[in-house]
N, C-alpha and C positions, 0 to 999 in steps of 0.2 A: 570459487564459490558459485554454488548455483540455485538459482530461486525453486522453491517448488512451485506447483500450482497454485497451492495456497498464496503465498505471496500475488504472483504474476495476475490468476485472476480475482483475488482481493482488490489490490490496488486499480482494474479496470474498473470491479465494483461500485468502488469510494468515488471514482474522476464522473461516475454514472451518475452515483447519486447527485455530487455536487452541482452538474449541468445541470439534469433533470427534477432536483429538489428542493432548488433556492422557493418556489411558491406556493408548494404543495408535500406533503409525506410520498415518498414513492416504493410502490408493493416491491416486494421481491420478483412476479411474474414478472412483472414490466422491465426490469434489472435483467432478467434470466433472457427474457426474450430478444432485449436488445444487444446483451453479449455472449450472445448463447453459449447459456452455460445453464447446467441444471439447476432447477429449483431446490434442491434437498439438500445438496455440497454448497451454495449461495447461504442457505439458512444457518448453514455452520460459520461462513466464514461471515456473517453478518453480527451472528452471537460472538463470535470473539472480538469484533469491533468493537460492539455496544462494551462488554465487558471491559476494553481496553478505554472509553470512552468518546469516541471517536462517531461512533453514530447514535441515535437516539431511534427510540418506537415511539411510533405514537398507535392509539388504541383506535379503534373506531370505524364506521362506515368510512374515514377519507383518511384511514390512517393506513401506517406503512414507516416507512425509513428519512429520518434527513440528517444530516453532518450536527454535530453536538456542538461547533466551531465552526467558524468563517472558515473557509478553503484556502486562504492565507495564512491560518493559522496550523497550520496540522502540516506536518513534514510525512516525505516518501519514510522516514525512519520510523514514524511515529504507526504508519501502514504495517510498513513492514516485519517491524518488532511484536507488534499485536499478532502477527499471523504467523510469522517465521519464529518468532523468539527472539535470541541473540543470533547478531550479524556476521559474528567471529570468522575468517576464514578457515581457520585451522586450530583446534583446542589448545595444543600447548603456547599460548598466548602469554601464560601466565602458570605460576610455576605450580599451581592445581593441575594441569593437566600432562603436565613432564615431568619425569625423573632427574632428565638433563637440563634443564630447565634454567638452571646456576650457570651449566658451563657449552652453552648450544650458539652457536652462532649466528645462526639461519635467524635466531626468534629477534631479531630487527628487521628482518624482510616480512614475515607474518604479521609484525607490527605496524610496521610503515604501510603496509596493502590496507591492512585491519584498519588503522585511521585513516586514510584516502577513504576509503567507502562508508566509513560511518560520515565523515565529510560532507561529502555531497549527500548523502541520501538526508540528512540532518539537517541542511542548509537546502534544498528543494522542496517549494510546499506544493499541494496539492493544486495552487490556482495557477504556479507555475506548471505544470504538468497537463493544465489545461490548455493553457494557454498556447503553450509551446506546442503543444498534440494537434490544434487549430489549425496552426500557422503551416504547419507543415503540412496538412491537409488540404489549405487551398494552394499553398506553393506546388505542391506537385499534381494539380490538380483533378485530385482524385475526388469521389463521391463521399458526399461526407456521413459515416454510419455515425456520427455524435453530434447530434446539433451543437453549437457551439455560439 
């Protein structure tokens, strides 16, 4: 399985917003500019958040983006499925997507992968993802592009 961008830079998005907008709405520029990434691809994948409910607008001279949920609350799955869709490795999962489907042997390996990763990404939330992205930042003591 491979993420697209959507995914990859959504979910840096989301860990942006979360640092940068626990006391304030945060613009999309300010988002674009700290993980550069465009402003106009960022608008879309912001509108499928909102739509998934995962981030909120607020209107206004000091408005902009904040998490609709605590960053505890909200899983890398909850990210991902808003921007990716379904997590599926491989369609014949399930016997919509195969002929063989009844008599395939493999599809316990698609499955067991398929539930590993829904797994973790399901059980990972958004403040672990900070947290841990931190940590490893001053461990290896690099400069830090996310306040933390």
């Amino acid at each position: 399985m491979r993420l697209s961008t959507k995914g990859r830079y959504g979910l840096r998005a989301v860990a942006d917003l979360a640092v940068h907008g626990k006391d304030q709405a945060v613009s999309i520029s300010s988002i674009a500019a700290r993980q550069n990434l465009s402003e106009s691809y960022l608008e879309q994948l912001i509108s499928k958040l909102k739509k998934a409910g995962i981030v909120n607008s607020i209107r206004g001279i000091n408005g902009g983006y904040r998490l609709s949920r605590n960053a505890g609350e909200i899983s890398v799955g909850d990210i991902l499925r808003a921007l990716e869709g379904d997590l599926k490795v491989v369609d014949c999962q399930d016997d919509h997507g195969c002929d063989l489907y009844d008599s395939c042997v493999t599809k316990y390996v698609w499955k067991r992968i398929n539930d590993s990763i829904n797994k973790v990404v399901d059980t990972m939330t958004l403040e672990e993802v900070i947290s841990n992205g931190c940590q490893l930042q001053e461990d290896d003591n690099n400069p830090k592009e996310m306040e933390c």
